[in-house]
LUMKOL-795126 format. One line per 10 residues: number of its first residue (from 1); their letters; for each residue z, x, y of C-alpha. Coordinates in steps of 0.1 Angstrom, whole numbers, plus 2048, in hexadecimal, padded with zeros to 3 digits. Example, Ala and Ser with C-alpha at 12.3 -4.5 7.8 and 13.67 -1.06 7.14 Angstrom:
BEGIN
1 = as = 84E:87B:7D3 ~ 847:889:7F5
//
This chain:
BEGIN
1 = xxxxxxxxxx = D1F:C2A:604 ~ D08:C12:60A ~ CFF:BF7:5EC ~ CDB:BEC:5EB ~ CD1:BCE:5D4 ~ CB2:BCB:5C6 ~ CA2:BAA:5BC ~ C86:B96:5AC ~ C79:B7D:596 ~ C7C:B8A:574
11 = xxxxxxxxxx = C60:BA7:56C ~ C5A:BA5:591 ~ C65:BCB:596 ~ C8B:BD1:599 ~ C91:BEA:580 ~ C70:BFF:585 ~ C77:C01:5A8 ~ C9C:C06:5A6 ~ C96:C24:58F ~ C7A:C34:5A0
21 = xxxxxxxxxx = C90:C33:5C2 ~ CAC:C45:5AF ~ C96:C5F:5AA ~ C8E:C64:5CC ~ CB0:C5D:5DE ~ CC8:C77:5D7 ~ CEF:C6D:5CF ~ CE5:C49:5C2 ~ CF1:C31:5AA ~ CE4:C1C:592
31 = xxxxxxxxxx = CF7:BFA:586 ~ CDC:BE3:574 ~ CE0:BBD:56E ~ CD8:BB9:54E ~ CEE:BD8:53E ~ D0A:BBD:540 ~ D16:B9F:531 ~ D28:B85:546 ~ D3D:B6A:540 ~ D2F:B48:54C
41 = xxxxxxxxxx = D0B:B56:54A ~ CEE:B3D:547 ~ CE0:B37:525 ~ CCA:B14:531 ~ CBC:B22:54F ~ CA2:B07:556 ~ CC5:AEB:553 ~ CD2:B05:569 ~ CBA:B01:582 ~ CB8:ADA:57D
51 = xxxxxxxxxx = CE4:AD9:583 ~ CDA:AEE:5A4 ~ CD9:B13:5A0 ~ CFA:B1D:5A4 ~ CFE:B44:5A2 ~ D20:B44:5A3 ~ D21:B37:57D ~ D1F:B5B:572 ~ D43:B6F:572 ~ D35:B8F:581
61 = xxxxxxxxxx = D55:B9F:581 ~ D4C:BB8:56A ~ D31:BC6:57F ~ D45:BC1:59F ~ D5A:BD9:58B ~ D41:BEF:589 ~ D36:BED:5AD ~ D5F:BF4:5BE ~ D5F:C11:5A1 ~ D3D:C22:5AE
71 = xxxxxxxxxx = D46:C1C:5D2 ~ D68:C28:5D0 ~ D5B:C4D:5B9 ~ D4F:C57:5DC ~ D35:C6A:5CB ~ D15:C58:5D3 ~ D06:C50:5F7 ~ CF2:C34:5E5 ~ CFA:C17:5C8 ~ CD8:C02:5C0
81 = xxxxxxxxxx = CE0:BE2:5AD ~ CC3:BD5:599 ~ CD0:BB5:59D ~ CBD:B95:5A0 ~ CD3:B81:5BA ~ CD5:B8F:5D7 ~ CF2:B7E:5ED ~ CF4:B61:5DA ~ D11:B6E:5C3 ~ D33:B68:5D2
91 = xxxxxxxxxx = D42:B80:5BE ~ D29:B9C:5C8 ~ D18:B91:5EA ~ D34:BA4:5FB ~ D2E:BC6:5ED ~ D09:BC2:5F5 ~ CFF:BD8:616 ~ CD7:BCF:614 ~ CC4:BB9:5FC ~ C9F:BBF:5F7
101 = xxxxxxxxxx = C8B:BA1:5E8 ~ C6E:BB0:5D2 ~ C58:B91:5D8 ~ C41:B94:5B6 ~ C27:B78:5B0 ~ C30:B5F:594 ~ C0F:B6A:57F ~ C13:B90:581 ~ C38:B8C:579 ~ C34:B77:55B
111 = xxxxxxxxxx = C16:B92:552 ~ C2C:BAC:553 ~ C45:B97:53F ~ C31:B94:526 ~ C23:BB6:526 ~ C45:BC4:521 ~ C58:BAC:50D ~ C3C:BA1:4F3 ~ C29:BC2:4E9 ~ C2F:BBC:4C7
121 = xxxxxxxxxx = C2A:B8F:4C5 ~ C0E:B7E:4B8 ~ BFD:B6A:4C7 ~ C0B:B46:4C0 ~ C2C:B55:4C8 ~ C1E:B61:4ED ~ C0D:B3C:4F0 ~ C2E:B2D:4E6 ~ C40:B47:504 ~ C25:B36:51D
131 = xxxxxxxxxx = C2C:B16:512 ~ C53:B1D:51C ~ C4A:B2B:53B ~ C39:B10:547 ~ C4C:AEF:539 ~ C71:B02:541 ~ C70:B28:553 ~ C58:B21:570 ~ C70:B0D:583 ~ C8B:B29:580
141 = xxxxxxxxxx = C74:B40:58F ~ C6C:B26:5A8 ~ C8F:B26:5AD ~ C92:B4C:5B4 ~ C7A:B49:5CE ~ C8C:B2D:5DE ~ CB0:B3D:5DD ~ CA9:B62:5DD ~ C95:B6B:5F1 ~ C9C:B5C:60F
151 = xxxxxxxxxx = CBC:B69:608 ~ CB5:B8D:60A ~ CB1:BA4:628 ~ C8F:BAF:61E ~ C6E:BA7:60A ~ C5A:BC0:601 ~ C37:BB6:5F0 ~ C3A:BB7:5C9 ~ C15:BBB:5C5 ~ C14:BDE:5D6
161 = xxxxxxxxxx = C13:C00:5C7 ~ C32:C0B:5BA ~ C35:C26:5D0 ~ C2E:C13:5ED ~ C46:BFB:5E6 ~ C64:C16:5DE ~ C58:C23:5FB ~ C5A:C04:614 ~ C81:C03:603 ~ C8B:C27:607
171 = xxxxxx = C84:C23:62D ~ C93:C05:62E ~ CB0:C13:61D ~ CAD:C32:63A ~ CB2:C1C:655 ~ CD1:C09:646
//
């Protein structure tokens, strides 16, 4: 089995793309990041950043777990993490076979952020969100795209079609 991890700024593509290539890649598994709950995990992200980023604050046991238990079922070819770190986990980095960096611009993630996680806010609340973003959550991006991605094994272009990016990973994936 081989385990592919899938990575990205927040809203910059990891679970649309992991889901669409499970639908096209046959005896695959899913484990997604934030289905869990780990001990140690980040509530001050920007302090986090300013104290130096360290990604092996979160206790990923439970997902490592998850990972040995869907690796050792013998019943998928494939597991896809939707998982934003890449190698940068101790815990994890050795379970990882390829990690594909999903290398979103800043603006259309946060556009997509706010698309999805503020349908329903008014407008002072969405002002207030931008406000955030810009005094504290920009330099954890930053941060990302520091650490991440030159961590992973590819970068695909976030501002692609979805189907062309799914399709860049699946034959990346092919060649593996």
């Amino acid at each position: 089995m081989k385990v592919i991890a899938i990575a990205s700024v927040t809203a910059g593509g990891k679970t649309t793309v992991v889901n669409e290539i499970k639908k096209k890649l046959p005896k695959t598994a899913v484990l997604h990041f934030d289905d869990y709950s780990f001990d140690g995990e980040v509530q001050d992200f920007y302090e986090w950043t300013l104290d130096g980023a360290d990604y092996n604050i979160w206790n990923l046991a439970p997902l490592k777990k998850d990972i040995i238990s869907t690796r050792n079922s013998k019943a998928y070819e494939y597991l896809l993490l939707d998982y934003p770190f890449a190698y940068r986990n101790d815990k994890i980095k050795d379970y990882i076979d390829y990690a594909v960096f999903i290398d979103t611009p800043l603006d259309i993630a946060m556009a997509r952020r706010v698309l999805r996680d503020f349908k329903d806010a008014t407008a002072e609340e969405i002002r207030n969100d931008m406000k955030m973003y810009l005094k504290y959550a920009r330099v954890v991006y930053i941060q990302m795209l520091k650490d991440i991605l030159p961590s992973s094994d590819c970068v695909v272009d976030g501002t692609k079609e979805l189907d062309v990016i799914v399709d860049e990973i699946l034959k990346v994936i092919s060649e593996i």
